[in-house]
LUMZA-93892 format. One record per atom (N, C-alpha, C, O, CB): x, y, z; residue number from 1; chain. Coordinates in Angstrom, 2 decimals, padded with zeros to 5 digits. Glycine has a CB too. Layout:
N
east | north | up | n | chain
X | Y | Z | NUM | A
...
% end
This chain:
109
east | north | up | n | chain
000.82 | -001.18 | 000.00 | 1 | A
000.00 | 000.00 | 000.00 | 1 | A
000.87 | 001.25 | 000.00 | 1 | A
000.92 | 001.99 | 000.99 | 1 | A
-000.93 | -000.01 | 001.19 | 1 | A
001.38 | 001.43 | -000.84 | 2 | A
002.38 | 002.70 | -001.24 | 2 | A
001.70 | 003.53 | -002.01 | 2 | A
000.64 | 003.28 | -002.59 | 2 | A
003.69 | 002.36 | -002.04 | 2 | A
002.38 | 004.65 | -002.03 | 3 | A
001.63 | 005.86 | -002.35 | 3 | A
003.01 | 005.74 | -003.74 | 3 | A
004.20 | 005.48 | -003.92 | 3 | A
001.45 | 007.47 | -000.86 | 3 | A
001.95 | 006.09 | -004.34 | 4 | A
003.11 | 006.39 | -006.48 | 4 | A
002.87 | 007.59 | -006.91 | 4 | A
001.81 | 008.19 | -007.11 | 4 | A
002.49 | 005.33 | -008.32 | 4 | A
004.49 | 008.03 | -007.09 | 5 | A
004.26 | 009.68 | -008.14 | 5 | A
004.01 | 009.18 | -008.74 | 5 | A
003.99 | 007.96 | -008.84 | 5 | A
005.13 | 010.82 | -008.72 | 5 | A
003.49 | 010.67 | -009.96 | 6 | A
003.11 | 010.29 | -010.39 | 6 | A
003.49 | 011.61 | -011.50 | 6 | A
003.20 | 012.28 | -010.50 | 6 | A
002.11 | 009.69 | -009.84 | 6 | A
003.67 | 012.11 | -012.03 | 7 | A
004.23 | 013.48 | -013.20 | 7 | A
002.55 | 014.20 | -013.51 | 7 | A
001.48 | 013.73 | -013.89 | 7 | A
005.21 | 012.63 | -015.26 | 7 | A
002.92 | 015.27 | -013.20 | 8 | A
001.44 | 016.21 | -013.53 | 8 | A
002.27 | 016.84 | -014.66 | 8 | A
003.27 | 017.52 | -014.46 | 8 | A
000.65 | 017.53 | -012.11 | 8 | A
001.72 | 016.53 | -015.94 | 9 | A
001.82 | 017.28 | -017.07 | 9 | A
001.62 | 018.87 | -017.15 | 9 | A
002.39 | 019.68 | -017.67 | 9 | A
000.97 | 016.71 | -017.86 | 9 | A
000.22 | 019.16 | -016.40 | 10 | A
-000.30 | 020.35 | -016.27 | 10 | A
000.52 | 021.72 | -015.95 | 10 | A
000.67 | 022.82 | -016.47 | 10 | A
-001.16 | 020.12 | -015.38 | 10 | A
001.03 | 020.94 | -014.68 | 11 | A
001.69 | 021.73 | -013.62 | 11 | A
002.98 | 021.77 | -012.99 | 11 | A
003.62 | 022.28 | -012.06 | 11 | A
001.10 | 021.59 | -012.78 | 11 | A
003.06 | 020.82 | -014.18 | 12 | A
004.89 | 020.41 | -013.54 | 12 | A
004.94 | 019.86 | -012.42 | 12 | A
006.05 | 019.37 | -012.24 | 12 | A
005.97 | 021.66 | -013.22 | 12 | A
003.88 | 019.62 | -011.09 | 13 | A
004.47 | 019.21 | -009.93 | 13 | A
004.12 | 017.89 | -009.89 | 13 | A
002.96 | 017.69 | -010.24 | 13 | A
004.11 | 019.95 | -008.75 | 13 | A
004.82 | 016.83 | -009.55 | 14 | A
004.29 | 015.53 | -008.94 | 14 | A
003.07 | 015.43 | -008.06 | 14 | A
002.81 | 015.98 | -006.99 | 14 | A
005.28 | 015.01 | -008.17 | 14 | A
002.22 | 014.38 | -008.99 | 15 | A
000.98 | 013.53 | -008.04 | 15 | A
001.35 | 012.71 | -007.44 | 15 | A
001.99 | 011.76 | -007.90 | 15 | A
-000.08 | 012.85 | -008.60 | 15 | A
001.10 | 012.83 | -006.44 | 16 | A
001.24 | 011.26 | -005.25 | 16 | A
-000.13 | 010.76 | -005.37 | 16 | A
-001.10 | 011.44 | -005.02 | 16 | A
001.62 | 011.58 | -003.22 | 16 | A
-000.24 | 009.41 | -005.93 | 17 | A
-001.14 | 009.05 | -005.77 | 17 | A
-001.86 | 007.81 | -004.90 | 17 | A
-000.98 | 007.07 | -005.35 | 17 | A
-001.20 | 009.13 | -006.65 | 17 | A
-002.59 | 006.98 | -004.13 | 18 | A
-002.94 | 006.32 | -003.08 | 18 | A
-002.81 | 005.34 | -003.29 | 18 | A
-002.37 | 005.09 | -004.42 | 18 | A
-003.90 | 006.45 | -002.62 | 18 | A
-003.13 | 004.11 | -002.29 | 19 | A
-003.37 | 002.74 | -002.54 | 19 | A
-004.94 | 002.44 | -003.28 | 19 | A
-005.99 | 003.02 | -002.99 | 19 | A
-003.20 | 002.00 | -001.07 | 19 | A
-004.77 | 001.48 | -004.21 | 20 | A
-006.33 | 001.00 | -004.75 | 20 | A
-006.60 | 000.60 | -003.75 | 20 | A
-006.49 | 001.74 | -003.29 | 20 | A
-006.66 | -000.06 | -005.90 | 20 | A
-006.97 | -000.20 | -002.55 | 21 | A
-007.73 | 000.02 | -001.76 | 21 | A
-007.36 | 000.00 | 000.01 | 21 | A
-006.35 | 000.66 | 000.25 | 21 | A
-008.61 | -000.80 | -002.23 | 21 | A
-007.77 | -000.40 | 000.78 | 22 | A
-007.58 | -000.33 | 002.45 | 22 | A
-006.27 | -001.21 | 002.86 | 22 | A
-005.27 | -000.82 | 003.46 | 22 | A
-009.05 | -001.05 | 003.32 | 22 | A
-006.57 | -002.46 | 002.37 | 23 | A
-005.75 | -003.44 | 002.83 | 23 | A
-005.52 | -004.94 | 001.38 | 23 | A
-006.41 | -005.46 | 000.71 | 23 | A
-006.63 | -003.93 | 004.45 | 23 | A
-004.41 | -005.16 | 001.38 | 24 | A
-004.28 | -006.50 | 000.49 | 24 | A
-004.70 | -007.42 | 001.34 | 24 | A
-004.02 | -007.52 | 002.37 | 24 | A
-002.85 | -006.92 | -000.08 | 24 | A
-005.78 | -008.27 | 001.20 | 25 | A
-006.34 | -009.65 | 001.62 | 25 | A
-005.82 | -010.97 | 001.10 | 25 | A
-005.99 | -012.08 | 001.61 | 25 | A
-007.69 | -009.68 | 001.29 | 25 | A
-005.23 | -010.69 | 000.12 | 26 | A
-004.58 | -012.19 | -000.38 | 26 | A
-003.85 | -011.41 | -001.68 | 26 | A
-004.21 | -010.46 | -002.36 | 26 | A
-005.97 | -013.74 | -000.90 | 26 | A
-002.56 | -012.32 | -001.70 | 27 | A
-001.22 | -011.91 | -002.84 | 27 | A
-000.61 | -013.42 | -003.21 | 27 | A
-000.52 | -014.30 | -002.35 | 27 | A
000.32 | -010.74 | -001.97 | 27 | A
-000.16 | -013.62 | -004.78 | 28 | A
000.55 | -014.54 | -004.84 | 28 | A
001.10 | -013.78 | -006.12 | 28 | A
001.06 | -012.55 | -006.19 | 28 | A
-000.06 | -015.97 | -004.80 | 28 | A
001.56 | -014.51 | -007.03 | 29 | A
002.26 | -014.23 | -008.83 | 29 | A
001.23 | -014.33 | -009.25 | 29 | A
001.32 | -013.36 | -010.01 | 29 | A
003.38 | -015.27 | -009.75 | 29 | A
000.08 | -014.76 | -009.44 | 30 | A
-001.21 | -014.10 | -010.03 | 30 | A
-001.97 | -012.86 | -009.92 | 30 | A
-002.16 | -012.00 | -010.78 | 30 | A
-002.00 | -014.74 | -009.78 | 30 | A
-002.44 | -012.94 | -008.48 | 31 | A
-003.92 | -011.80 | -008.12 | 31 | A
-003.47 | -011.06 | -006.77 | 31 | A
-002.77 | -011.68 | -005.97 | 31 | A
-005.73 | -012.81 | -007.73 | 31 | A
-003.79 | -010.05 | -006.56 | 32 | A
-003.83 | -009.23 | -005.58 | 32 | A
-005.43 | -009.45 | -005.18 | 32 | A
-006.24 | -009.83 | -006.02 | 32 | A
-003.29 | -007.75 | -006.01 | 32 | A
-005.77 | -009.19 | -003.94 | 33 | A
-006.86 | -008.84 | -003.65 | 33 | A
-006.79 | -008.00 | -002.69 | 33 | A
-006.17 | -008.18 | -001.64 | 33 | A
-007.58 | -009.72 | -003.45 | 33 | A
-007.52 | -006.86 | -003.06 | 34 | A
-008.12 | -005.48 | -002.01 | 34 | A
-009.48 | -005.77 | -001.20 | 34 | A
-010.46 | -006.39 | -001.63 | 34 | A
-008.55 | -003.99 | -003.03 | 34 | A
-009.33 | -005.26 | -000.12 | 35 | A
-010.65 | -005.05 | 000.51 | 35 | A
-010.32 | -003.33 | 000.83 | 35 | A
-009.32 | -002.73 | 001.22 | 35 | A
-010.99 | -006.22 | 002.06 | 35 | A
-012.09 | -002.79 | 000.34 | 36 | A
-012.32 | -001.88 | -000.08 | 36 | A
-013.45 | -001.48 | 000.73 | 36 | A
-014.38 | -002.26 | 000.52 | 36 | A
-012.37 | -001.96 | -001.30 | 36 | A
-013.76 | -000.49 | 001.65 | 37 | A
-014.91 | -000.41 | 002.66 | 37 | A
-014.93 | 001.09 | 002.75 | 37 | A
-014.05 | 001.60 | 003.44 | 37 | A
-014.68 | -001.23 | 004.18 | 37 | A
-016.03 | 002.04 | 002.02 | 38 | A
-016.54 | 002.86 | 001.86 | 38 | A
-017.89 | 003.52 | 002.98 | 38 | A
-018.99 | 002.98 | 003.10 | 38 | A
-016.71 | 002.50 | 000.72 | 38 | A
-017.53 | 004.54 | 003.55 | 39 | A
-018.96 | 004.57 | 004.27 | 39 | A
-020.23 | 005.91 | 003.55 | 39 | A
-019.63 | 006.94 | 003.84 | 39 | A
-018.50 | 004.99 | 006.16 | 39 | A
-020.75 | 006.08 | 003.27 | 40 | A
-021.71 | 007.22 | 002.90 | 40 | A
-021.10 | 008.45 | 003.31 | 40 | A
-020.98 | 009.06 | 004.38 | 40 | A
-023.14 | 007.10 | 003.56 | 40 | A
-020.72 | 008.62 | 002.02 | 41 | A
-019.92 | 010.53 | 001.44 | 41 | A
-018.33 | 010.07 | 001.38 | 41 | A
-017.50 | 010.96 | 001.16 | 41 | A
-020.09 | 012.37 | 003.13 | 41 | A
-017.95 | 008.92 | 001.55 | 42 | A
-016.51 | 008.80 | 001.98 | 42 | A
-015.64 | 008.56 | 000.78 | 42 | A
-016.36 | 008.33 | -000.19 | 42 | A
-016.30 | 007.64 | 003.02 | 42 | A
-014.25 | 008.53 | 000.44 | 43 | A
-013.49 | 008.57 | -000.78 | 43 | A
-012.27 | 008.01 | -000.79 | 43 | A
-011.33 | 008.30 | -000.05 | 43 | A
-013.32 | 009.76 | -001.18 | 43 | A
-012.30 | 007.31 | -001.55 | 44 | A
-010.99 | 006.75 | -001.97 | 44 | A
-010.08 | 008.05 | -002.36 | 44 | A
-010.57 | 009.07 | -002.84 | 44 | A
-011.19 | 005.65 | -003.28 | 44 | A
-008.81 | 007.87 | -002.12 | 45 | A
-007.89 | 008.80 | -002.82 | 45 | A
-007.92 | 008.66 | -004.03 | 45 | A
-008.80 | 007.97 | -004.53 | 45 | A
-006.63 | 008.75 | -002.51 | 45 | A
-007.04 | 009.23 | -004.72 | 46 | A
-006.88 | 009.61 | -006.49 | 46 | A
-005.93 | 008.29 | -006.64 | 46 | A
-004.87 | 008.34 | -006.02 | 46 | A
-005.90 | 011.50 | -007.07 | 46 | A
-006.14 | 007.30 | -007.27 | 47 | A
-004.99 | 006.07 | -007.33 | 47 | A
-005.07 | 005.61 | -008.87 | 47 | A
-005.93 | 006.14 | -009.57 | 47 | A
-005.38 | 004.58 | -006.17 | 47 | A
-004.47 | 004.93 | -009.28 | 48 | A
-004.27 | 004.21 | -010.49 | 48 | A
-004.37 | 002.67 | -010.76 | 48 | A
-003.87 | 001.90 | -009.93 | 48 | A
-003.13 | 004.53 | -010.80 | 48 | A
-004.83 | 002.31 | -011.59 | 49 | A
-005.24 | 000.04 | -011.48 | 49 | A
-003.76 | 000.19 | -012.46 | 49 | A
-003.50 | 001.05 | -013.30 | 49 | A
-007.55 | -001.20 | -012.82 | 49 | A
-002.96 | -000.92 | -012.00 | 50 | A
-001.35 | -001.13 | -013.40 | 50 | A
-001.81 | -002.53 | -013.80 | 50 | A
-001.24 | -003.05 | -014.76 | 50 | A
000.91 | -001.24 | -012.60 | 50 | A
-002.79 | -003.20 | -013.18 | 51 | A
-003.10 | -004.49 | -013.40 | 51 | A
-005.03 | -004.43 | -013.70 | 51 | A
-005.88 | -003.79 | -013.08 | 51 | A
-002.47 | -005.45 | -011.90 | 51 | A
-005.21 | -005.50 | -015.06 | 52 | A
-006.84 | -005.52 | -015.32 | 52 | A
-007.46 | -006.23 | -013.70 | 52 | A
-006.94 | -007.13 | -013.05 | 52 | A
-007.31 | -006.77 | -017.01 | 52 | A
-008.66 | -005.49 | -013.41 | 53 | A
-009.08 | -006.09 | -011.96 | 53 | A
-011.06 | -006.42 | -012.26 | 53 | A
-011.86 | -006.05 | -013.12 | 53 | A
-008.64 | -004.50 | -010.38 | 53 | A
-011.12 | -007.04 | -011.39 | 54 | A
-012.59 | -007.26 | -011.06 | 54 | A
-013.15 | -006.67 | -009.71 | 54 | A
-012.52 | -006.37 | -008.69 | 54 | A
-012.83 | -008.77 | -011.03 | 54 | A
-014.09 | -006.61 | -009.89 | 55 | A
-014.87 | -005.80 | -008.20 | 55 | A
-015.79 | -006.55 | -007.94 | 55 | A
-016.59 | -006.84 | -008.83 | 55 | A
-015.67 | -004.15 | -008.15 | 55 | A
-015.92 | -007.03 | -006.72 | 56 | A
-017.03 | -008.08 | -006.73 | 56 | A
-017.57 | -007.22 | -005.25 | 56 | A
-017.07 | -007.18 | -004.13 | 56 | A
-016.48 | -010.09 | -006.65 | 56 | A
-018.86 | -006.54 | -005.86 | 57 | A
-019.55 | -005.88 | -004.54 | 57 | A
-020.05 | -006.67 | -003.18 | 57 | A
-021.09 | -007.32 | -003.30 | 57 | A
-020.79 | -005.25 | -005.04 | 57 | A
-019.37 | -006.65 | -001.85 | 58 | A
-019.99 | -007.83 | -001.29 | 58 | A
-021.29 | -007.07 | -000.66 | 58 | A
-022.36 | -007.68 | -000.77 | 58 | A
-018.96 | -008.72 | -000.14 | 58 | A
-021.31 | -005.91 | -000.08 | 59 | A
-022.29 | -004.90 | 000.00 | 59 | A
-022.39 | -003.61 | -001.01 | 59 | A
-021.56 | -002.71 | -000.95 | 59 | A
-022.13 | -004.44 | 001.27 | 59 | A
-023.46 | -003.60 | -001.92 | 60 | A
-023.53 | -002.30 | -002.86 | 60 | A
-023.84 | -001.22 | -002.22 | 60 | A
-024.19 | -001.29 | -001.04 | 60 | A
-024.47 | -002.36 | -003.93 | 60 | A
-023.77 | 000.26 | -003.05 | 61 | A
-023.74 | 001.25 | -002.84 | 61 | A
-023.43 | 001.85 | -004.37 | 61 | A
-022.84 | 001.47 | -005.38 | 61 | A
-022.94 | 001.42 | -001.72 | 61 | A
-024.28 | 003.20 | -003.88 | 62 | A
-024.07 | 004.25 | -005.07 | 62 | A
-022.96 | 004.57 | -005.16 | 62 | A
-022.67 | 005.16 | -004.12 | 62 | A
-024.71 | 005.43 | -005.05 | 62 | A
-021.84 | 004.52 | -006.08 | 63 | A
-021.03 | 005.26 | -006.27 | 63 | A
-020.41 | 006.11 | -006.98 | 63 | A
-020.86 | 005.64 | -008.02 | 63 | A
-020.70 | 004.96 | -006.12 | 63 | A
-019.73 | 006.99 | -007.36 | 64 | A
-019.50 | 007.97 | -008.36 | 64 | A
-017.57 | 007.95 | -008.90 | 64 | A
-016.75 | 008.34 | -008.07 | 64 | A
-020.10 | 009.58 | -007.53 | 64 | A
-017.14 | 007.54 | -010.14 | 65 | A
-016.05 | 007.65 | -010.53 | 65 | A
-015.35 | 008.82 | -010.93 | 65 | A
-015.75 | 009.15 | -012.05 | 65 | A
-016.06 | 006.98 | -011.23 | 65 | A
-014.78 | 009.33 | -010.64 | 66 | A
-014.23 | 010.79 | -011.16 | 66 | A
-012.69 | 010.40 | -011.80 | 66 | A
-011.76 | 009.92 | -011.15 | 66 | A
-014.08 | 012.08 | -009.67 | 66 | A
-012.68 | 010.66 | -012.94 | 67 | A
-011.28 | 010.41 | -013.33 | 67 | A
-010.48 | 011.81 | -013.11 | 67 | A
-011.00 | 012.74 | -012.50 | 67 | A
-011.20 | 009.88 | -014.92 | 67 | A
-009.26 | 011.88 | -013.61 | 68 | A
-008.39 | 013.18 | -013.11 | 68 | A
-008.67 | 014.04 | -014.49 | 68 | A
-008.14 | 015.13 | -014.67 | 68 | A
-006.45 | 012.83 | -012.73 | 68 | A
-009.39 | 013.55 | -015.27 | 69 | A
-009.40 | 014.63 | -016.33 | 69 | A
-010.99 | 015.49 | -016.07 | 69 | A
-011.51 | 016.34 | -016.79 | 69 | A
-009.24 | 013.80 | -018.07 | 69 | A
-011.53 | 014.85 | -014.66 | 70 | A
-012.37 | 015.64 | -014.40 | 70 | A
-014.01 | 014.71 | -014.97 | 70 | A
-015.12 | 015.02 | -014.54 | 70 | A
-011.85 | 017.13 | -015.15 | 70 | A
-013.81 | 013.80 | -015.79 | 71 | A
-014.93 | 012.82 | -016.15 | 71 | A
-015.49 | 012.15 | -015.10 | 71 | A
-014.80 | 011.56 | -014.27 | 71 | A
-014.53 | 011.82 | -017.03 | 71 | A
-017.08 | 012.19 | -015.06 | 72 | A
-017.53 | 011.84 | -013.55 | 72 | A
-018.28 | 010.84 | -014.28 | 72 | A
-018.84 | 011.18 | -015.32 | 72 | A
-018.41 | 013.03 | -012.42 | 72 | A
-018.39 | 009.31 | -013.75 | 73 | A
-018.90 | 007.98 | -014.22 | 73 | A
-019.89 | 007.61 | -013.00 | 73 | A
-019.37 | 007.53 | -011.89 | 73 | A
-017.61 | 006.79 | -014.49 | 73 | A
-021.40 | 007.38 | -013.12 | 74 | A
-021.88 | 007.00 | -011.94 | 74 | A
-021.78 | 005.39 | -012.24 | 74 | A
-022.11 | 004.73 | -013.23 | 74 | A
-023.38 | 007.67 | -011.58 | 74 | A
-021.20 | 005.03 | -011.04 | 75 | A
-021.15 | 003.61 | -010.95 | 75 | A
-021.84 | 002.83 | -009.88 | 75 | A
-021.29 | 002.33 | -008.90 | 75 | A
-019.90 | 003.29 | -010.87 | 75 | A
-023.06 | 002.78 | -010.15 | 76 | A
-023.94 | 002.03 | -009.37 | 76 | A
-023.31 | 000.63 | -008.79 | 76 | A
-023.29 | -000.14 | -009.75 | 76 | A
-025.17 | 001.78 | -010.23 | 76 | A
-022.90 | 000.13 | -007.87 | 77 | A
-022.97 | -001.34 | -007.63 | 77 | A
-023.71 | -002.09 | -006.98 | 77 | A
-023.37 | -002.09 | -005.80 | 77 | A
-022.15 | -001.68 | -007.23 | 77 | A
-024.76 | -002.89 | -007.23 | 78 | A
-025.48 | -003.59 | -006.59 | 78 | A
-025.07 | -004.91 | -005.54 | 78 | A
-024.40 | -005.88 | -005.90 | 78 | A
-026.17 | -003.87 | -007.52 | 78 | A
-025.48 | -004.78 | -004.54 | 79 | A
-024.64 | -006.03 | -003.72 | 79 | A
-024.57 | -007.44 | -004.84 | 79 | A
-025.39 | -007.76 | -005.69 | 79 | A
-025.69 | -006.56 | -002.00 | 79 | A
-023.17 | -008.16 | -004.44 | 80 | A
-023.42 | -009.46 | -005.43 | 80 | A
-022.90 | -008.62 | -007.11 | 80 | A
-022.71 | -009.57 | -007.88 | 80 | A
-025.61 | -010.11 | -005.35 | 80 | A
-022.76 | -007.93 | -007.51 | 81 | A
-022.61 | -007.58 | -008.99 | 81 | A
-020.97 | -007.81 | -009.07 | 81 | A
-020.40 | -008.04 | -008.00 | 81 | A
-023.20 | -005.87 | -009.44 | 81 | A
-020.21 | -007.77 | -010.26 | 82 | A
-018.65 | -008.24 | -010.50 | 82 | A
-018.97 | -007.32 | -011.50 | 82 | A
-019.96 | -007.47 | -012.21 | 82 | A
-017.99 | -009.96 | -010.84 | 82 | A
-018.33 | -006.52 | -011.60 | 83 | A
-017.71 | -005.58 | -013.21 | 83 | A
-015.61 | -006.14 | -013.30 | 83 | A
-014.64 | -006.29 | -012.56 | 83 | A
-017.92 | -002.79 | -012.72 | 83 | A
-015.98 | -006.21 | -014.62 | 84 | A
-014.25 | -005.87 | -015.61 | 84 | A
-014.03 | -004.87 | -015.53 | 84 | A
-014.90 | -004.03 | -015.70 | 84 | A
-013.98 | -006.00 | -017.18 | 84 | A
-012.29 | -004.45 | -015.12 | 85 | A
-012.37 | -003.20 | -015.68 | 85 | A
-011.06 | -003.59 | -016.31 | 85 | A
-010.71 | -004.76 | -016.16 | 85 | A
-012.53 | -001.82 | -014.72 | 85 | A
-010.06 | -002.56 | -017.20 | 86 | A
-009.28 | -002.54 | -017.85 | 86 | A
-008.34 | -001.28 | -017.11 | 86 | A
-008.70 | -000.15 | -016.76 | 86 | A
-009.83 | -002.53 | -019.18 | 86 | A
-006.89 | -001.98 | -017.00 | 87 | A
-005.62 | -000.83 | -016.54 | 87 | A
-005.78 | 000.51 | -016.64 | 87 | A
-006.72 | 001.05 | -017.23 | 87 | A
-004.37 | -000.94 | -017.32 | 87 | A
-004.89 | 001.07 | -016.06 | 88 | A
-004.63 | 002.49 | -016.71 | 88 | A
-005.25 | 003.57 | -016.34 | 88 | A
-004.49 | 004.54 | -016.31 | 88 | A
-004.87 | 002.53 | -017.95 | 88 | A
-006.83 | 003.88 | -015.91 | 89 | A
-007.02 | 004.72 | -015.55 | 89 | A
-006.66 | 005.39 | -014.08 | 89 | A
-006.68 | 004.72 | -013.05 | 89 | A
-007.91 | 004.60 | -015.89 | 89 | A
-006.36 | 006.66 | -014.10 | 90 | A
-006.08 | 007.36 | -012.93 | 90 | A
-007.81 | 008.11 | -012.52 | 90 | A
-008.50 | 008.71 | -013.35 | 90 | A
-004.63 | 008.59 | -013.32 | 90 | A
-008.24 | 007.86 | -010.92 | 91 | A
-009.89 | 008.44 | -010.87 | 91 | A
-009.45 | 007.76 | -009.42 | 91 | A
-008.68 | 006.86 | -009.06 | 91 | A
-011.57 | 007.73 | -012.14 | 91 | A
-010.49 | 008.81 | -008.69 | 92 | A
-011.00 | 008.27 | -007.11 | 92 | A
-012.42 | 008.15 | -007.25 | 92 | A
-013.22 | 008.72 | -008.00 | 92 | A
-010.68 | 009.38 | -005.73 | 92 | A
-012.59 | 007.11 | -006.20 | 93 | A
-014.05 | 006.99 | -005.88 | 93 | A
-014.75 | 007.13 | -004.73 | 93 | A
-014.37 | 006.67 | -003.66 | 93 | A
-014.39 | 006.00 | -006.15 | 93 | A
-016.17 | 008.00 | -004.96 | 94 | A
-016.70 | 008.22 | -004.31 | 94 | A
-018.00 | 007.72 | -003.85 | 94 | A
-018.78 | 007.54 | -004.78 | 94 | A
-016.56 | 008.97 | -004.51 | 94 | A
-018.59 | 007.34 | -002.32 | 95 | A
-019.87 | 006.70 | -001.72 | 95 | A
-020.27 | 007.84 | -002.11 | 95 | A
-019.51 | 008.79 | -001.89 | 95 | A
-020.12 | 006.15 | -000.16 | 95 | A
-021.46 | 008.06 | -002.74 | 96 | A
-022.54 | 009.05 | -002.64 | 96 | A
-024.06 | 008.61 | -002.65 | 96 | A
-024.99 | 009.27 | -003.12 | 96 | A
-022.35 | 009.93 | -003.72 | 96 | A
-024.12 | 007.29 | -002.00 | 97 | A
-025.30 | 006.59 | -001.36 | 97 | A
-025.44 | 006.75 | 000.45 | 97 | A
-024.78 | 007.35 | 001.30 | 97 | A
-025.10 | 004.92 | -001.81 | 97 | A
-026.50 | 006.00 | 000.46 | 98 | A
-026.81 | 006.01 | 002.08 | 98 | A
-026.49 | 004.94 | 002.70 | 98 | A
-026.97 | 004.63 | 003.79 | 98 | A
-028.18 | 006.18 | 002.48 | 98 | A
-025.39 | 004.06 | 001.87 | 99 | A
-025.06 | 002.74 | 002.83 | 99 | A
-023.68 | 002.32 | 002.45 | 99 | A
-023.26 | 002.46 | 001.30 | 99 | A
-026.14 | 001.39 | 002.60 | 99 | A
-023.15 | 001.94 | 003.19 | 100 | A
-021.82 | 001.51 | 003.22 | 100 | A
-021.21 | 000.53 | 002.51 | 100 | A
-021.54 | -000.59 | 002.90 | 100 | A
-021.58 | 001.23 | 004.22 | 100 | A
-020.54 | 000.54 | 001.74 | 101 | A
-019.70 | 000.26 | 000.32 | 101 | A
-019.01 | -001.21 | 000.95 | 101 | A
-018.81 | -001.14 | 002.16 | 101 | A
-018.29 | 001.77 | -000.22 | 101 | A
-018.67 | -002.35 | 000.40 | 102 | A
-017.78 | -003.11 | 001.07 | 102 | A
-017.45 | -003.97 | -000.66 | 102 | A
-018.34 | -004.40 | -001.39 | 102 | A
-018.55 | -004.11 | 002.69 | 102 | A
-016.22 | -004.01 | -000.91 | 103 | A
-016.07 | -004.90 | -001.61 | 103 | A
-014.55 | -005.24 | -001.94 | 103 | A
-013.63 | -004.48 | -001.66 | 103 | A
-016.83 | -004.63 | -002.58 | 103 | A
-014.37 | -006.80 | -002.73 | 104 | A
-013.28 | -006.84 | -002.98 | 104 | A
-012.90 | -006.99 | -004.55 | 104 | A
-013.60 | -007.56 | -005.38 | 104 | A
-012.88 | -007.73 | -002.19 | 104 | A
-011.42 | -006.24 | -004.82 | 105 | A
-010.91 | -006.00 | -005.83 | 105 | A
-009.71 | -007.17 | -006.23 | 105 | A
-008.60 | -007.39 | -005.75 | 105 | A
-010.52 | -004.64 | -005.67 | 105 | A
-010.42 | -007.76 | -007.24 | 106 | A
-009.32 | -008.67 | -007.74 | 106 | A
-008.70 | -008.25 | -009.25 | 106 | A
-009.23 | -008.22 | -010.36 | 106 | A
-009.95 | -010.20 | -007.81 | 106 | A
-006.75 | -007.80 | -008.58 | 107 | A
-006.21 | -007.38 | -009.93 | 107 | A
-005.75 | -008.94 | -010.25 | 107 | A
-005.72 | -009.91 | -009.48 | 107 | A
-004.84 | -006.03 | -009.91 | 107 | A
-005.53 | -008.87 | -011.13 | 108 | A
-005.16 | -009.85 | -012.50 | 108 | A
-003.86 | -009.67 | -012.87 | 108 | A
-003.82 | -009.00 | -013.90 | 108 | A
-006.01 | -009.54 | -013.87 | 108 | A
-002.29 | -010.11 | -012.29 | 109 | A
-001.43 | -010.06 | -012.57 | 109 | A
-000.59 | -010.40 | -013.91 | 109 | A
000.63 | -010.21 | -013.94 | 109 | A
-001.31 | -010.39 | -011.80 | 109 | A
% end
């Protein structure tokens, strides 16, 4: 759970950016897994995926994606739902429901 510069084009100054999520729950040469626990209004820092991951909501919640170019994605997750996602993007996320977020993130090494 290290924090990564990160080069701001904009501004010349370095982004530090966060851990994808709270804590690693399981690691080998395959998969990382995050556990990820959100409470109503609460936010992930600004972080980056370097690996394709899955989210498997174990409790859903409304949530809202903001990438750093300022693109806001509502990402609903329903308890029980799994989305793909693909590397690369830099975005924090935000609870902007009334119930508390819990899920785990499996990157794909």
């Amino acid at each position: 759970m290290t924090e990564t510069p990160l080069d701001s084009h904009s501004s010349g100054q370095e982004l530090v950016l966060g851990p994808v999520g709270q804590e690693i729950v399981f690691e080998n040469d395959r998969v990382r897994v995050w556990h990820i626990r959100l409470e109503p209004g609460e936010q992930q820092p600004l972080h980056r995926h370097d690996h394709p991951y899955l989210v498997v909501a174990i409790q859903g919640a409304k949530n809202v994606v903001q990438t750093i170019d300022g693109t806001r994605i509502d990402a609903d997750e329903p308890t029980g739902g799994v989305v793909y996602r693909d590397p690369g993007a830099v975005h924090m996320l935000t609870n902007v429901g009334d119930t508390t977020y819990l899920a785990r993130l499996v990157e794909l090494k």
